[in-house]
VMD Tcl script that builds the backbone (N, CA, C; Angstrom):
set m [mol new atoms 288]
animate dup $m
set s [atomselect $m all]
$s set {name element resname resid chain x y z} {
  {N N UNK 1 A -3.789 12.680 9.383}
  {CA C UNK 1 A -4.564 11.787 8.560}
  {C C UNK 1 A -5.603 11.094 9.449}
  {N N UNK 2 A -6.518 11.010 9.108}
  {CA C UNK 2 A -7.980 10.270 9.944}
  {C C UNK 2 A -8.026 9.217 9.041}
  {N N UNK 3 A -8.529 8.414 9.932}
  {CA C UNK 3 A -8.775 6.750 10.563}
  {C C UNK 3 A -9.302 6.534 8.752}
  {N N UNK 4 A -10.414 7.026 8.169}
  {CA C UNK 4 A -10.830 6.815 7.251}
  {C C UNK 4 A -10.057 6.494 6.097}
  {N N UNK 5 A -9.250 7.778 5.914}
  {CA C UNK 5 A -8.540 8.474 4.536}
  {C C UNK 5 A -7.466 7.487 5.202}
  {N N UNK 6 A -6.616 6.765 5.980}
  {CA C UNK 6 A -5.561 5.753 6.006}
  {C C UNK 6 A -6.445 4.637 5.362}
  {N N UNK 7 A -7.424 4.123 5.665}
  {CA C UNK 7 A -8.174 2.381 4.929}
  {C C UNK 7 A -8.414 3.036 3.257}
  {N N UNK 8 A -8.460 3.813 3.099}
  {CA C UNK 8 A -8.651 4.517 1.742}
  {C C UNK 8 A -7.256 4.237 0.809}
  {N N UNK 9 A -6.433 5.091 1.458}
  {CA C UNK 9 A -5.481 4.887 0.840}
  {C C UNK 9 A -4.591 3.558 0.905}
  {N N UNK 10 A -4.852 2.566 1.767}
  {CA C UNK 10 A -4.137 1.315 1.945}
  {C C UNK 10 A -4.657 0.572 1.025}
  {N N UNK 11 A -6.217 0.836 1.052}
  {CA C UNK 11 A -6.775 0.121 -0.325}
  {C C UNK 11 A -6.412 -0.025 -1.460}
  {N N UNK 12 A -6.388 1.710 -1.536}
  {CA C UNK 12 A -5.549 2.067 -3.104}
  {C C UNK 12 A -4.543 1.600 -3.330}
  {N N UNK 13 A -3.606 1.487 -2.542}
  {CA C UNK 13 A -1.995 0.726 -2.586}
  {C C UNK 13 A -2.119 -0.567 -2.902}
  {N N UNK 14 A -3.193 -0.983 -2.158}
  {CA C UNK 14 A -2.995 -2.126 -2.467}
  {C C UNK 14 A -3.939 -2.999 -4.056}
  {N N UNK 15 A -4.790 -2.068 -4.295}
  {CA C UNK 15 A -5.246 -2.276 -6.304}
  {C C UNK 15 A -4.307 -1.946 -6.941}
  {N N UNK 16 A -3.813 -0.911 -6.600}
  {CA C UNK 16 A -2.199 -0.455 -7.529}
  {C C UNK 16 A -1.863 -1.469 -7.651}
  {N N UNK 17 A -0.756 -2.066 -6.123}
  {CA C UNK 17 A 0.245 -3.046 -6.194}
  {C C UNK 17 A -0.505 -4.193 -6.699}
  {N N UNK 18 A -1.319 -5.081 -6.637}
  {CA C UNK 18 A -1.727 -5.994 -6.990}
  {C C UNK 18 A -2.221 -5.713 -8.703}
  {N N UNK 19 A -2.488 -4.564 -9.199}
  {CA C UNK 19 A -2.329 -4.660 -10.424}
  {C C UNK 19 A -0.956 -4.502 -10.878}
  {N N UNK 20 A 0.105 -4.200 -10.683}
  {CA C UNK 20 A 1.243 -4.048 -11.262}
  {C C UNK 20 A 2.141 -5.705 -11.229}
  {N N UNK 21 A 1.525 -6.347 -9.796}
  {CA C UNK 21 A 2.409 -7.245 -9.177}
  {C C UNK 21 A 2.001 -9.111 -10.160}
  {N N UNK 22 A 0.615 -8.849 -9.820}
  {CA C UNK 22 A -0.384 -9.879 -10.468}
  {C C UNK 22 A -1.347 -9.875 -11.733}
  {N N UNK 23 A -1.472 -8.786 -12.260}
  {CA C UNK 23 A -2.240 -8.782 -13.086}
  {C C UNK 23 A -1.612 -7.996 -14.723}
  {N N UNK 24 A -2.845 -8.465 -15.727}
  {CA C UNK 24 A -2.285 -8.027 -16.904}
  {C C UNK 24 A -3.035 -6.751 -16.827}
  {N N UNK 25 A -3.713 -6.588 -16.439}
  {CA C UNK 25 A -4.212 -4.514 -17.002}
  {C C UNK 25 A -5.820 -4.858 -17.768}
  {N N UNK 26 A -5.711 -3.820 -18.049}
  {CA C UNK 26 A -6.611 -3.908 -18.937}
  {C C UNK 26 A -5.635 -3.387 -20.612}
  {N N UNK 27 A -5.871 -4.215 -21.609}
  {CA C UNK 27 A -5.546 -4.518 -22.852}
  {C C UNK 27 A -4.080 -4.902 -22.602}
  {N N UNK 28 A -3.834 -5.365 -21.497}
  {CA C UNK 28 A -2.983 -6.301 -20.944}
  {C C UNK 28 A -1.220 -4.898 -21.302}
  {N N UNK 29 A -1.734 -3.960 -20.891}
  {CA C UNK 29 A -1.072 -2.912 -20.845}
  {C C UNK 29 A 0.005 -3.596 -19.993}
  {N N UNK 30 A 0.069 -4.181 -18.346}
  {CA C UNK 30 A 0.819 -4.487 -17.405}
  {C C UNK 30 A 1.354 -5.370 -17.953}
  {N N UNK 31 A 0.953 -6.418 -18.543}
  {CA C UNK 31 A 1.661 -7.517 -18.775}
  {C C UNK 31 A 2.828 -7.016 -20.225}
  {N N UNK 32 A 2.303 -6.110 -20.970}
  {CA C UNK 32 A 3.585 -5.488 -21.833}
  {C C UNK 32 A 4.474 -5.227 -21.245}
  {N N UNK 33 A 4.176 -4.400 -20.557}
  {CA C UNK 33 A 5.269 -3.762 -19.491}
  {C C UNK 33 A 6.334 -4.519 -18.569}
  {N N UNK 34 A 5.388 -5.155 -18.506}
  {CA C UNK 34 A 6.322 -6.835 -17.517}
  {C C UNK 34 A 7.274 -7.345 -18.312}
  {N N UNK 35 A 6.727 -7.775 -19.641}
  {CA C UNK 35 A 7.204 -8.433 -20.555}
  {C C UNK 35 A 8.448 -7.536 -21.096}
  {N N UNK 36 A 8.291 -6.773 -21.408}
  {CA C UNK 36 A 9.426 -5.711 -22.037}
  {C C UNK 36 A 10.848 -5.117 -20.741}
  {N N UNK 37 A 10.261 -4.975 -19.559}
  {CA C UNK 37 A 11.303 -5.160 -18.706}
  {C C UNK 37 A 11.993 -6.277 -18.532}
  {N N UNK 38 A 11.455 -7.557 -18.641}
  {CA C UNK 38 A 12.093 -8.800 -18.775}
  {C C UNK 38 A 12.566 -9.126 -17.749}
  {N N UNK 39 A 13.482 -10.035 -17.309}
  {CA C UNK 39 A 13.824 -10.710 -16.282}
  {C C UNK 39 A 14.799 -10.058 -15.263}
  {N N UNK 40 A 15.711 -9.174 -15.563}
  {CA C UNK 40 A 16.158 -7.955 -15.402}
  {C C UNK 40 A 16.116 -7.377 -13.706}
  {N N UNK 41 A 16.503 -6.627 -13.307}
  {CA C UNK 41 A 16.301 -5.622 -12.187}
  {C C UNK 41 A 14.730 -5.486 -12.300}
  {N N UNK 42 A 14.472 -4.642 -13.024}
  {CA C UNK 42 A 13.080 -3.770 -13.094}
  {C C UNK 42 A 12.382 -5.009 -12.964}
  {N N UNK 43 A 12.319 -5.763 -14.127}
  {CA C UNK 43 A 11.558 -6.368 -14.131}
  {C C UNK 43 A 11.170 -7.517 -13.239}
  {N N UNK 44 A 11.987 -7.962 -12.418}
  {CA C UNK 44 A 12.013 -8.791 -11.027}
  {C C UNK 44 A 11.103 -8.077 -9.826}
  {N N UNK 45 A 11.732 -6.863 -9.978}
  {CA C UNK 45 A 10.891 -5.546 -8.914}
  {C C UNK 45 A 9.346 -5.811 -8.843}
  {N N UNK 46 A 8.604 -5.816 -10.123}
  {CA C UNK 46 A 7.502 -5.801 -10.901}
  {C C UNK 46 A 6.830 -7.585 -10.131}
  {N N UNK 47 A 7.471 -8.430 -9.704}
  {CA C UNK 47 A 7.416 -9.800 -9.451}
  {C C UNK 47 A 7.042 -9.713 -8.015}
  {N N UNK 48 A 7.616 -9.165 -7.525}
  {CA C UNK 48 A 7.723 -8.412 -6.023}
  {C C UNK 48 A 6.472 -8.257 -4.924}
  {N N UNK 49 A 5.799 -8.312 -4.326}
  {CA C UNK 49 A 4.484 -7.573 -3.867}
  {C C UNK 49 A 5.197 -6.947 -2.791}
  {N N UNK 50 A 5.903 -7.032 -1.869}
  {CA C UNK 50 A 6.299 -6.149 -1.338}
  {C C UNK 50 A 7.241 -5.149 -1.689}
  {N N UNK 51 A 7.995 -5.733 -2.800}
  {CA C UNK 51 A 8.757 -4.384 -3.189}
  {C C UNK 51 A 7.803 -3.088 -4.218}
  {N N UNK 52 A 6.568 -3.600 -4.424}
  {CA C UNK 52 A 5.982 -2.988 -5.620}
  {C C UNK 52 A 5.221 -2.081 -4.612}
  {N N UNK 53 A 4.698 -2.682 -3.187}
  {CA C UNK 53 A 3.753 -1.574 -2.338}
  {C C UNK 53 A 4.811 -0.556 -1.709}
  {N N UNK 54 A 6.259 -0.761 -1.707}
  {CA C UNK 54 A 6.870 -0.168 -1.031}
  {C C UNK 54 A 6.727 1.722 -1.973}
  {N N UNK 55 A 6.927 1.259 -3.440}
  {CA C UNK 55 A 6.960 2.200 -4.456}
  {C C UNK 55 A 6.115 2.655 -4.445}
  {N N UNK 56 A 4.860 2.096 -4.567}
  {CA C UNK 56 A 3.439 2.480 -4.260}
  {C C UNK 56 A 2.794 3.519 -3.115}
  {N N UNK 57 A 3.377 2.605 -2.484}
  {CA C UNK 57 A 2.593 3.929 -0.921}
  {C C UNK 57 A 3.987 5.448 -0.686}
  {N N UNK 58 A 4.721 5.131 -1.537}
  {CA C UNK 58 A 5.724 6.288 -1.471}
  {C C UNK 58 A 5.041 7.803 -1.870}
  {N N UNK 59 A 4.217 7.746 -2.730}
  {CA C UNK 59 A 3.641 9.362 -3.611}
  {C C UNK 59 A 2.622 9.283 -2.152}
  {N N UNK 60 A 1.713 8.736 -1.463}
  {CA C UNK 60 A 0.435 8.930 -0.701}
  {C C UNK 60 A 1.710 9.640 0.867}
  {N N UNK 61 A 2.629 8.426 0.847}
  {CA C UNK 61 A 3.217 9.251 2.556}
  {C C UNK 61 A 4.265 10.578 2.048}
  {N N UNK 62 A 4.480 10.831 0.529}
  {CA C UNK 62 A 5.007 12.504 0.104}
  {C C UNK 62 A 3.736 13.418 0.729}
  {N N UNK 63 A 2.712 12.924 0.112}
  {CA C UNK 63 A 1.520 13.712 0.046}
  {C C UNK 63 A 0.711 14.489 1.528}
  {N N UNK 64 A 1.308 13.058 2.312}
  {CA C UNK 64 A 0.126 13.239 3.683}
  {C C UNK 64 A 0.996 13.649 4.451}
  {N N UNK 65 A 2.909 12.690 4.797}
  {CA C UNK 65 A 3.408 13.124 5.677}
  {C C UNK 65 A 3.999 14.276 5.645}
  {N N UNK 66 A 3.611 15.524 6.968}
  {CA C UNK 66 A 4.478 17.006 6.929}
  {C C UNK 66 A 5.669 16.932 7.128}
  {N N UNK 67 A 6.189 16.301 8.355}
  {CA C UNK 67 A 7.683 16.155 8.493}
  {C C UNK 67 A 8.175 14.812 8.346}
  {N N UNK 68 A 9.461 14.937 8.924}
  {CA C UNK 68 A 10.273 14.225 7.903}
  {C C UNK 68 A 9.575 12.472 9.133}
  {N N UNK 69 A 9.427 12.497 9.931}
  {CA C UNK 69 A 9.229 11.159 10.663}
  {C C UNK 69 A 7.952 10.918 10.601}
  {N N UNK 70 A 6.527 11.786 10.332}
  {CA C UNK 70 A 5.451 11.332 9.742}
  {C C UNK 70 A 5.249 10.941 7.934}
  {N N UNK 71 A 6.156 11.139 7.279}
  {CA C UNK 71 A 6.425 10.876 5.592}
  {C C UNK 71 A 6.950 9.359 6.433}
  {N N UNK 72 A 7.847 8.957 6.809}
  {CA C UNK 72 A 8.529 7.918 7.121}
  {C C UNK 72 A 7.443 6.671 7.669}
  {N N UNK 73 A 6.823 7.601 8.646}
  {CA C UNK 73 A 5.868 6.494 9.485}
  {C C UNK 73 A 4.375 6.151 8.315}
  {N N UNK 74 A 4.013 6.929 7.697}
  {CA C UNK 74 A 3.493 6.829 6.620}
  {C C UNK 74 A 3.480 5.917 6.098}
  {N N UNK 75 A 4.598 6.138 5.339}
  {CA C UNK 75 A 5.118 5.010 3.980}
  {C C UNK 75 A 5.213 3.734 4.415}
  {N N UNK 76 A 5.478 3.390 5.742}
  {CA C UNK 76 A 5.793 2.214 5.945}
  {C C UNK 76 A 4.765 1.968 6.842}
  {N N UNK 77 A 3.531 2.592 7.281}
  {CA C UNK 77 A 2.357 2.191 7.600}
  {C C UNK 77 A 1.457 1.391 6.097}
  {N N UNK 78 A 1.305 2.581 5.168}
  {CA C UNK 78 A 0.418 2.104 3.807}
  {C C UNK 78 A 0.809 0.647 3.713}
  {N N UNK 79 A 2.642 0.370 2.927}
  {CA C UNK 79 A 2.861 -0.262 2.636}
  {C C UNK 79 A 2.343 -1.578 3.673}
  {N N UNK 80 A 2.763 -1.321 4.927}
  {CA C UNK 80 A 2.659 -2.661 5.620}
  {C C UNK 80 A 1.070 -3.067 5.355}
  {N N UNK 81 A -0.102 -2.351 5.941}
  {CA C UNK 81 A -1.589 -2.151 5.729}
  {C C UNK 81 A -1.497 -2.730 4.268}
  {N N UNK 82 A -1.356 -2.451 3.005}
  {CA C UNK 82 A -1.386 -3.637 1.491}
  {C C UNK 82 A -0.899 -4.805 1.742}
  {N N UNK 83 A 0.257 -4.957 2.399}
  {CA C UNK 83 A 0.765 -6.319 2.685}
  {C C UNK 83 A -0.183 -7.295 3.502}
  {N N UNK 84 A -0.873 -6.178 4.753}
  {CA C UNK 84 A -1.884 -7.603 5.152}
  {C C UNK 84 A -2.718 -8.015 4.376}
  {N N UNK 85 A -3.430 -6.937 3.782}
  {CA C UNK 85 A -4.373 -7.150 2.846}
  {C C UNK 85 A -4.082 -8.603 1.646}
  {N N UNK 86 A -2.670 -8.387 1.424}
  {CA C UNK 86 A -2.367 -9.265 0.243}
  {C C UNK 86 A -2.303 -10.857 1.349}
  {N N UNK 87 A -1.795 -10.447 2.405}
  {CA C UNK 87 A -1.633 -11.848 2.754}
  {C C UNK 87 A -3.305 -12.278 3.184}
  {N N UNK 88 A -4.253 -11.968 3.524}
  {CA C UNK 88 A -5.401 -12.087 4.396}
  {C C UNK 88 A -6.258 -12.690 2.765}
  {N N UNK 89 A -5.892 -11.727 1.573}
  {CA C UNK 89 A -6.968 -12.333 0.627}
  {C C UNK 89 A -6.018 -13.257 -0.499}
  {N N UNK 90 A -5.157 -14.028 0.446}
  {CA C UNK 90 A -4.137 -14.783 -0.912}
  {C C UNK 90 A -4.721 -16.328 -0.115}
  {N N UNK 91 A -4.717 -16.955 -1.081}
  {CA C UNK 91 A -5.688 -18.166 -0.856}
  {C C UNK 91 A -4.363 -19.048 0.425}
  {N N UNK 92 A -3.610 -19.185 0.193}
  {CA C UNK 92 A -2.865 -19.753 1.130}
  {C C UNK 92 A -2.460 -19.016 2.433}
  {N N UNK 93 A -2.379 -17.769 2.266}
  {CA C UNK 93 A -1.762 -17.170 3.277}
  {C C UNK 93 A -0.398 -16.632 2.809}
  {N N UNK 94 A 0.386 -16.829 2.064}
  {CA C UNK 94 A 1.865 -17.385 1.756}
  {C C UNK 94 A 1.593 -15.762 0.696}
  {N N UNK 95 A 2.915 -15.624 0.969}
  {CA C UNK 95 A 3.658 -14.208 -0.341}
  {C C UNK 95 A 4.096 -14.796 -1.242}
  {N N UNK 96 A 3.671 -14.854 -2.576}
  {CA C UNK 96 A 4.349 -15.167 -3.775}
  {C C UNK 96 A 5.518 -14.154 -4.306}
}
mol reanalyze $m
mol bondsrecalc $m
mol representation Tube
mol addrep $m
């Protein structure tokens, strides 16, 4: 994977996660979804920002990593890369 296609895809992880984590969607599709899982397992998950990028960057490090310790180093590269992102543009600094 080159330098590029990693800020690419950390990006992406991280509009995903921040739409699933914080936002209603568009025709507030997410926020149904929120709402209908309810307070629940799932729906706590959904509350999450780090548990939501973890799910998130999982299909990109199937995709990119060949073996089994680049899928690994992957997934938990993306994910971490959304997490700064979330902490760097969250007005406090702080993980909700």
């Amino acid at each position: 994977m080159v330098p590029f296609q990693f800020i690419v895809i950390v990006l992406a992880t991280w509009r995903i996660t921040h739409l699933i984590q914080a936002e209603d969607g568009p025709w507030d599709i997410v926020f149904k979804i929120r709402k209908a899982l309810g307070n629940g397992f799932w729906g706590s998950l959904m509350d999450c920002f780090y548990c939501v990028s973890i799910w998130v960057s999982l299909p990109f490090a199937i995709i990119y990593g060949k073996t089994i310790l680049n899928f690994f180093i992957y997934w938990m590269a993306i994910s971490g890369g959304a997490i700064l992102l979330q902490k760097i543009s969250s007005k406090d600094g702080q993980m909700k």
